[in-house]
C-alpha positions as CSV (number, residue, x, y, z in Angstrom):
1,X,74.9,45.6,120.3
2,X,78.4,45.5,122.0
3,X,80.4,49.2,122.4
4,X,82.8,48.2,119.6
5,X,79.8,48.0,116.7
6,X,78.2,51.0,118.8
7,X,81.5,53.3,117.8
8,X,81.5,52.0,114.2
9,X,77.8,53.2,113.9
10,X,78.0,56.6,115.3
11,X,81.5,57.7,114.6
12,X,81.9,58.0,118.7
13,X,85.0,56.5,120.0
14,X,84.6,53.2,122.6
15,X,86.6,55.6,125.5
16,X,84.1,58.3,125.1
17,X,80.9,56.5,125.1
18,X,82.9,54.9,128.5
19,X,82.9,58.5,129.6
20,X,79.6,59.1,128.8
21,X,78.6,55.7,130.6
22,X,80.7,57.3,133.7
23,X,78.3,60.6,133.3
24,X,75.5,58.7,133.5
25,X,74.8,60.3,130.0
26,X,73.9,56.9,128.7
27,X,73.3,53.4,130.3
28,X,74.4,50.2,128.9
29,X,71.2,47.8,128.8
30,X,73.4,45.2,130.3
31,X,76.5,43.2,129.9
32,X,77.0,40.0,127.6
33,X,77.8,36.5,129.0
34,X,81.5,37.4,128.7
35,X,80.8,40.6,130.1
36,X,80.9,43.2,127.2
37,X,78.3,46.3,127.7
38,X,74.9,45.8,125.3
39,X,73.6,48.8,124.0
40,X,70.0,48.5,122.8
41,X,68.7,51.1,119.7
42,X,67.5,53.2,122.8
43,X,70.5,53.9,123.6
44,X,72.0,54.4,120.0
45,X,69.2,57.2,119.8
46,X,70.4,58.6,122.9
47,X,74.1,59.0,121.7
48,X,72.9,60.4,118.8
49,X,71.0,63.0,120.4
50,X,74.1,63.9,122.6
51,X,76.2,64.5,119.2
52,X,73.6,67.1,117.9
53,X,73.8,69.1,121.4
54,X,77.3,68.9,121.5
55,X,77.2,70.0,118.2
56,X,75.5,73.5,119.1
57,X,78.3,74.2,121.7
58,X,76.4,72.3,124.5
59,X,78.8,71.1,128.0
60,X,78.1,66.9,128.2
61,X,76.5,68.8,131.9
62,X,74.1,71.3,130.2
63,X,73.6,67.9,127.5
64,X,72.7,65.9,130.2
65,X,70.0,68.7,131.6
66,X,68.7,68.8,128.4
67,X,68.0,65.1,128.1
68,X,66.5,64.1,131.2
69,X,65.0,67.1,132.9
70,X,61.4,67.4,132.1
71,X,61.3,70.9,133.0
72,X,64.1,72.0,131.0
73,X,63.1,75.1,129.0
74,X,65.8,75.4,125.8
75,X,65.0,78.7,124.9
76,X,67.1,80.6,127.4
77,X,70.4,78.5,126.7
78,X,70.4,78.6,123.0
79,X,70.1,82.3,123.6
80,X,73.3,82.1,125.7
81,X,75.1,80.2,123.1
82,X,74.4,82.7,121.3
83,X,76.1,84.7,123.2
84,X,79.0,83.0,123.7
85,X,79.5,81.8,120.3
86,X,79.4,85.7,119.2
87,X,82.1,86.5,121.6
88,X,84.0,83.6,120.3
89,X,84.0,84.8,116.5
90,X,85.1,88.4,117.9
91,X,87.9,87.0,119.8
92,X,88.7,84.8,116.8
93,X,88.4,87.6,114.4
94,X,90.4,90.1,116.6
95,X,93.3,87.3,117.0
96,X,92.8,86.6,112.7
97,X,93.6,90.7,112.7
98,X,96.2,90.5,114.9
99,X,98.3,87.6,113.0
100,X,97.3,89.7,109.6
101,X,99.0,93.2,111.0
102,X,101.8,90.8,112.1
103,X,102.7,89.5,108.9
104,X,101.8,92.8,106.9
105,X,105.2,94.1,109.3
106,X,107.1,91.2,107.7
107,X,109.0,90.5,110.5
108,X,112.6,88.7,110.4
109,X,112.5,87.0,113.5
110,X,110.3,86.7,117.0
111,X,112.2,89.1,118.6
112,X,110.4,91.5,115.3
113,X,107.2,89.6,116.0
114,X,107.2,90.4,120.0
115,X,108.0,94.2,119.1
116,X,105.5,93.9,116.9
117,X,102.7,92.4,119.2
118,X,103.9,94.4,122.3
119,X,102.8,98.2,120.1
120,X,99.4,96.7,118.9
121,X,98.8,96.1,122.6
122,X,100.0,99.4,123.6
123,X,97.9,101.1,121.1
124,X,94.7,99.3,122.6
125,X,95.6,100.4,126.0
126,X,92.9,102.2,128.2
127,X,95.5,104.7,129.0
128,X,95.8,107.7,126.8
129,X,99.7,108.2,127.7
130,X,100.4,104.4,127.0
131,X,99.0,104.9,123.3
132,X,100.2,108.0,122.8
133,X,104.0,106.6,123.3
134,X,103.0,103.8,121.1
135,X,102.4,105.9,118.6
136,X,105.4,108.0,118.7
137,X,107.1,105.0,118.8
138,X,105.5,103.1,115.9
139,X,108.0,104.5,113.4
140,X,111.2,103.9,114.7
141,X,110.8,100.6,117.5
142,X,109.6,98.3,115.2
143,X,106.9,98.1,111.8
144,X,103.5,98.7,112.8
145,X,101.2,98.3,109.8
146,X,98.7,100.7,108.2
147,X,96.0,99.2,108.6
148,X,96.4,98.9,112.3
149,X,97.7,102.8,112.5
150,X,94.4,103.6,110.7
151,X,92.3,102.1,112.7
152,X,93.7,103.6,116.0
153,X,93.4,107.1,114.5
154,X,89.8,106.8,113.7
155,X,88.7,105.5,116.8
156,X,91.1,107.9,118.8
157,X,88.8,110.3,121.1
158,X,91.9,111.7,122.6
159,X,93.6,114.9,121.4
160,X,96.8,114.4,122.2
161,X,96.6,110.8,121.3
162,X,94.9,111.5,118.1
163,X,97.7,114.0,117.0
164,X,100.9,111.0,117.8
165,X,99.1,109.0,115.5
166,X,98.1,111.4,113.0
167,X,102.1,111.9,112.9
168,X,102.4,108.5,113.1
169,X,100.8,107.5,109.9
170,X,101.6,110.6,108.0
171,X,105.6,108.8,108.5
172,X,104.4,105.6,107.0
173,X,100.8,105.7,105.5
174,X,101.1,106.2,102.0
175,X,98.7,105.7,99.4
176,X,97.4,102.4,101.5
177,X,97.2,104.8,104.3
178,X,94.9,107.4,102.2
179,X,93.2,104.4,100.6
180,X,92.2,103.0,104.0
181,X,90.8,106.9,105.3
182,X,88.8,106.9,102.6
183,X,86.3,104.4,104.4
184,X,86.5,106.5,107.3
185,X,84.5,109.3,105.1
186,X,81.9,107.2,105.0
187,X,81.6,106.3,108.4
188,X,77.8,107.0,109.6
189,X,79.6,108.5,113.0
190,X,80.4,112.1,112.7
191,X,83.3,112.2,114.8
192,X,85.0,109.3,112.4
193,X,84.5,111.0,109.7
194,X,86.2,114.2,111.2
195,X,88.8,112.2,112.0
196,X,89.3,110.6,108.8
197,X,89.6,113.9,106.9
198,X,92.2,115.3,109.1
199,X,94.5,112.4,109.3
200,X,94.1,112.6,104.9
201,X,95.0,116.3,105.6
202,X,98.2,115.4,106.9
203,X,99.3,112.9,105.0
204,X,101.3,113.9,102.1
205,X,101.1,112.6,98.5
206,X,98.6,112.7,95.5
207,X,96.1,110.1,96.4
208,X,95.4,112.2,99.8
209,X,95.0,115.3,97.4
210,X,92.9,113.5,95.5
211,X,90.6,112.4,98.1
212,X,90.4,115.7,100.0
213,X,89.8,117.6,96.5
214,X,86.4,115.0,96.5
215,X,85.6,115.5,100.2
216,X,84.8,119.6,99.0
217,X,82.0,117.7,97.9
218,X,81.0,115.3,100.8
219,X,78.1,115.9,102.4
220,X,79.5,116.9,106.1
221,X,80.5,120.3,106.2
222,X,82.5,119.8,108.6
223,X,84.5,117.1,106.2
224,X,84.3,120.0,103.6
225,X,85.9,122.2,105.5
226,X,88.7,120.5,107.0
227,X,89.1,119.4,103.4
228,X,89.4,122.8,102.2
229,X,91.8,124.1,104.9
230,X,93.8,121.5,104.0
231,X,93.5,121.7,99.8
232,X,94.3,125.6,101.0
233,X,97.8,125.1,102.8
234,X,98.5,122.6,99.5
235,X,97.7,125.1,97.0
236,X,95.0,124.1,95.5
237,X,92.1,127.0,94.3
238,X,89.8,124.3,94.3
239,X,89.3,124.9,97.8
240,X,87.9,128.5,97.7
241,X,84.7,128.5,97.7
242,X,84.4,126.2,100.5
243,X,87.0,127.9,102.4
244,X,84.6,131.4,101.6
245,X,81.3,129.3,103.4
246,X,83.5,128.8,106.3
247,X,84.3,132.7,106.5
248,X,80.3,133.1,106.0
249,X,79.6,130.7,108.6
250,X,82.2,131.7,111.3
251,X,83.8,128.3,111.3
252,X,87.5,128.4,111.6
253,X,87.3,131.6,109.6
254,X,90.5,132.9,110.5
255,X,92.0,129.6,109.3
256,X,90.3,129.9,106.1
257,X,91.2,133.7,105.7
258,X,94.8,132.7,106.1
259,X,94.3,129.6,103.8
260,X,92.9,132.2,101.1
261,X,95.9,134.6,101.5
262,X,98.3,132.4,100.6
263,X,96.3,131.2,98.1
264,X,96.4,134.3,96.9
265,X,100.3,134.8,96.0
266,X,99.0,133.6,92.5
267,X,97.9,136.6,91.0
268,X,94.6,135.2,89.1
269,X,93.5,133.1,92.2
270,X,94.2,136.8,94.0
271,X,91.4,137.6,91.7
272,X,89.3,134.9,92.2
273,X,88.9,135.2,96.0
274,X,88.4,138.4,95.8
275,X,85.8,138.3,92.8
276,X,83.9,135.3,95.2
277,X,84.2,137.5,98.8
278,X,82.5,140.5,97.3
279,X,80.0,138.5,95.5
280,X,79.2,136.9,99.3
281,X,79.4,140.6,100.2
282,X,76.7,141.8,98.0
283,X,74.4,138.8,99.2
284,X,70.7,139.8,100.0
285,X,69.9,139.0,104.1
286,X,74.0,138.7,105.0
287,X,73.9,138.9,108.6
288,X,76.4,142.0,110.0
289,X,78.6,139.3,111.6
290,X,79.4,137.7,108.3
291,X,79.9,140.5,106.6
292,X,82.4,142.1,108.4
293,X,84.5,138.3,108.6
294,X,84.1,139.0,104.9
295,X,85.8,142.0,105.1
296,X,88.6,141.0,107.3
297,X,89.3,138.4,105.0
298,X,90.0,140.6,102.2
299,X,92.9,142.3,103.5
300,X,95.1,139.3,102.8
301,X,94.2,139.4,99.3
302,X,96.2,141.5,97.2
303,X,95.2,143.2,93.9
304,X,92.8,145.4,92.1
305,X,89.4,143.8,92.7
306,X,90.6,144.0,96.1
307,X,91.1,147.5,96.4
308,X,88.1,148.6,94.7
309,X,86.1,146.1,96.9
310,X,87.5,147.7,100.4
311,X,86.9,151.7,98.4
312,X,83.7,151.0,98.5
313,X,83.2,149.3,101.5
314,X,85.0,152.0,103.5
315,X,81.2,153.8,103.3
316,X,79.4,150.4,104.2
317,X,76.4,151.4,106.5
318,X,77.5,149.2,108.8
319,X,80.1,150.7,110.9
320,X,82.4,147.9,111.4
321,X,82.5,147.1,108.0
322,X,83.2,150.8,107.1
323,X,86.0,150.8,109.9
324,X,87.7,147.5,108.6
325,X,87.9,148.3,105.4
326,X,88.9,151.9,105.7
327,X,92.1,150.3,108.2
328,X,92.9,148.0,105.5
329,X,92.9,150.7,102.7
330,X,95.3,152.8,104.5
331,X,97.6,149.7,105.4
332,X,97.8,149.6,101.4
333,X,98.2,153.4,101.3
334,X,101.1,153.3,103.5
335,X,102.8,150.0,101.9
């Protein structure tokens, strides 16, 4: 069979099977009387086998080890193209993400597009400073979209880092930006999830109110309570009983007192916090520690309840207790 009928029947062009005759990949049977290469069904078979490893990502070399060496074990290469073919589709799916962002920005001309690409690269840096100005500058240099704000934010272990985007995103986000946090809550890591709930805390709008008011129910305290702190300086009672655990529990209880005070310009939630810290008061096995935090807390809240609470209080057995509350009684006194 001469190389032109050979390329009809296996879809491989006559210059390649050349090359492959130059490889030594396969070998002609012989020439014809007028000198065109013969290919017997041997070789046909041959070809054919070179199309299926070239197929999986196999070098015409590595093809060529594969089909004559005896000893060849395939085993340990197909795992490496493994490999490589899974750092292919992560290269090819962080490129896909990169072109998305870039047309989320809408830009109106490469100079746009270059901006653009030059702040996603800063934001990836391995140096904190680098992506910290990329964030303070992803508002006014050029669009940077949510998605790829969001993203930075909840994988930010910097501070200072963490904060410029925070800011960042809390200039742009919007609902897509509080939409996008959301997944963050459900994170399986910890730290994401803290992150996600304080970059909704500073975000302004309803659909971050919405989802912090659900996060007082999430199942990390710690979400809870950042949650709360946050429903707190918005105004929102909803937050107090969480924002009394964290009293109870010592964590960031000065925040919380503070978040309950001014919660506590509205006369009936005045009452409220105070009805739900001297219910915590009266608690069977309270541990001294938590009861005087308790205490303290109720000098920011105004109002009857109050008073009567820190009355009674000022004989507490427990002389810090007894101190507090008798200090905040004649604070009152003397107002």
């Amino acid at each position: 069979m001469r190389i032109g009928e050979v390329a009809r029947r296996s879809g491989v062009s006559a210059r390649m099977l050349r090359h492959y005759e130059s490889l030594g990949l396969v070998r002609p049977t012989g020439r014809s009387g007028t000198g065109y290469r013969e290919y017997s069904d041997e070789n046909i078979r041959r070809i054919f086998h070179i199309e299926s490893l070239r197929s999986l990502g196999l070098s015409l070399r590595e093809v060529g080890r594969a089909l004559d060496d005896p000893g060849f074990a395939p085993a340990e290469l197909v795992a490496d193209l493994a490999r490589r073919t899974r750092e292919r589709i992560a290269a090819e799916t962080e490129l896909l993400t990169r072109l998305r962002r870039i047309g989320a920005a809408e830009p109106a001309g490469w100079e746009d597009v270059l901006q653009t690409v030059a702040l996603l690269q800063a934001l990836g840096s391995a140096r904190p400073e680098t992506r910290q100005r990329a964030a303070l500058s992803a508002v006014d240099e050029a669009p940077v979209p949510v998605e790829a704000l969001v993203e930075a934010v909840l994988g930010e272990p910097d501070p200072s880092v963490a904060g410029a985007l925070r800011w960042a995103l809390a200039q742009s986000g919007g609902d897509r930006g509080a939409e996008l946090l959301a997944r963050g809550l459900g994170s399986p890591s910890g730290e994401v999830r803290q992150r996600a709930v304080r970059s909704l805390a500073e975000l302004p709008g309803a659909a971050a109110g919405g989802l912090l008011t659900d996060a007082l129910s999430h199942a990390d305290g710690v979400v809870r309570g950042y949650a709360a702190l946050a429903l707190g300086a918005r105004g929102a009672p909803e937050a107090v009983p969480t924002l009394v655990d964290l009293v109870v529990e010592g964590r960031n209880d000065g925040d919380a007192a503070d978040a309950m005070s001014t919660l506590a310009a509205d006369p009936l939630v005045a009452d409220r916090i105070a009805t739900a810290l001297v219910e915590r008061l009266d608690g069977d096995g309270r541990d001294p520690g938590a009861r005087r935090r308790l205490t303290q807390a109720l000098a920011g809240v105004p109002g009857a309840t109050t008073s009567r609470a820190l009355a009674e209080l000022a004989g507490d057995e427990d002389p810090g207790v007894a101190l507090t509350a008798a200090y905040v009684l004649s604070l009152r006194t003397a107002g």
